[in-house]
N, C-alpha and C positions, 0 to 999 in steps of 0.2 A: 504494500500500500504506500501511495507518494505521501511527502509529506503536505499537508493542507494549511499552510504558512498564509495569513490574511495581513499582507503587507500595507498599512497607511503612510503615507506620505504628506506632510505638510511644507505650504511654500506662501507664496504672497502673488498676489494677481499688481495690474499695471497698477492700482490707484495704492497699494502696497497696506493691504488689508489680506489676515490669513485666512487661506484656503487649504481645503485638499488635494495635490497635486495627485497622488496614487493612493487608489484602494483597490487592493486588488489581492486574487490568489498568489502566491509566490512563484514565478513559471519558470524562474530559471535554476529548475535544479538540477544537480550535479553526483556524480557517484565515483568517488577516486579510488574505492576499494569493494570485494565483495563484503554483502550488508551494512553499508552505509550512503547515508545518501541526504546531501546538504540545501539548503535553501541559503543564498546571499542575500541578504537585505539591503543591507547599505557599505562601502566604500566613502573614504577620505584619502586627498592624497596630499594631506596636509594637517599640524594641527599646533592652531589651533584651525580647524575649520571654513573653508567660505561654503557661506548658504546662501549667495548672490544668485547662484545658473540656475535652472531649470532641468538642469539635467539628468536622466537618471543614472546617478551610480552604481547601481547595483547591476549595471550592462557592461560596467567596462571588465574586460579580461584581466584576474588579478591570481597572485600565485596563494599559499598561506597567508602572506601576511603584506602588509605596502609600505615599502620604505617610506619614511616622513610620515606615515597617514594611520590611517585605521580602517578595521573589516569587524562588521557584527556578521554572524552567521548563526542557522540554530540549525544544527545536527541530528540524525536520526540513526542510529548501534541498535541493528539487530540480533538478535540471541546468533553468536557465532562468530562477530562480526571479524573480518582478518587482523589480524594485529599490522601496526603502523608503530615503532619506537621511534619516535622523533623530539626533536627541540628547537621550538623557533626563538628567532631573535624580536622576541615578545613581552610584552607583561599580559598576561589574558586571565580576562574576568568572565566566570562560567556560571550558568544558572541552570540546575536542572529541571526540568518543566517536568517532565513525566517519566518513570520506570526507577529503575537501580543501573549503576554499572561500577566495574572496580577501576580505578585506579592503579596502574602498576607503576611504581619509581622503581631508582638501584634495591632492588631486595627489599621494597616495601609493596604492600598491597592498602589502598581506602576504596571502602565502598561509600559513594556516594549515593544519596536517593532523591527521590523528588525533595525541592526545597532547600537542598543544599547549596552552597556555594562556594566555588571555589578562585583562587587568586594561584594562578600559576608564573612561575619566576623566573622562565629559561628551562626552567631543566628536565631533562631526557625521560619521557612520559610515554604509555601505550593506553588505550582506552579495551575492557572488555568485558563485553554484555554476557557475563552468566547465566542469567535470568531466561525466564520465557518471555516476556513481552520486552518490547522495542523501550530503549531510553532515549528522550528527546533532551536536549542541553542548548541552550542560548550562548556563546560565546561573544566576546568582544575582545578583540586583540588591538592592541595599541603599539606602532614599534618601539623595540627598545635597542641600546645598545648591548653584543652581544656580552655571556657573562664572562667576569674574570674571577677566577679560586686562585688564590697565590700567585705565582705569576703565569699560568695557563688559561687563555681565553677557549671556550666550549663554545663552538661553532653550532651552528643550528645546524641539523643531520634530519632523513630521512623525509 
């Protein structure tokens, strides 16, 4: 099942009073692994922000994360989903909307559930759905510089 993401968009018309720029289903979703499968909401490629254009951002082609800027995304791990160990050059704030899923770090496991949230800091993460029903998670990645432990910088991988 896709996921059913009801994307609103607010902007300002000529006389510069706000409006609704997008309401709409989320269409542009994406699946980078099997059992998973993303909706982009919005893109920045700057911050602090311009909310001048009219453009929609969540159209332009973007990788993990946008140098100088930011990406909200909300994700959908279904029971199985392939594992991905990665580390972006991020600070990423995670909202889980619906199910459970674990957490894996170095030799750690958290299981997170609906309502949790988490603040992830760089570092080298796998996302995995246990469970029988699908976990939905809001993210918002904001870039960061990558991290430095003593004097070795940990590059974002995977």
């Amino acid at each position: 099942m896709d996921l059913q993401i009801r994307r609103i968009v607010t902007g300002h018309n000529a006389d510069g009073r706000a409006v609704v720029k997008i309401d709409e289903i989320c269409r542009n979703l994406i699946s980078t692994r099997k059992g998973q499968q993303s909706c982009l909401v919005w893109t920045t490629d700057s911050a602090p922000a311009n909310n001048d254009t009219d453009e929609d951002a969540s159209q332009r082609p973007v990788a993990t994360t946008v140098a100088g800027g930011t990406v909200f995304r909300i994700v959908r791990y279904d029971s199985g989903v392939a594992p991905r160990n990665h580390r972006t050059d991020s600070i990423d704030y995670a909202v889980v909307l619906a199910g459970e899923i674990d957490m894996e770090l170095d030799g750690n496991t958290v299981r997170l559930k609906a309502g949790d949230v988490l603040v992830q800091r760089g570092t080298i993460h796998n996302w995995v759905n246990r469970g029988a029903e699908p976990c939905v998670i809001a993210f918002v990645l904001i870039d960061a510089k990558p991290v430095v432990v003593g004097h070795r910088k940990l590059d974002a991988t995977g």
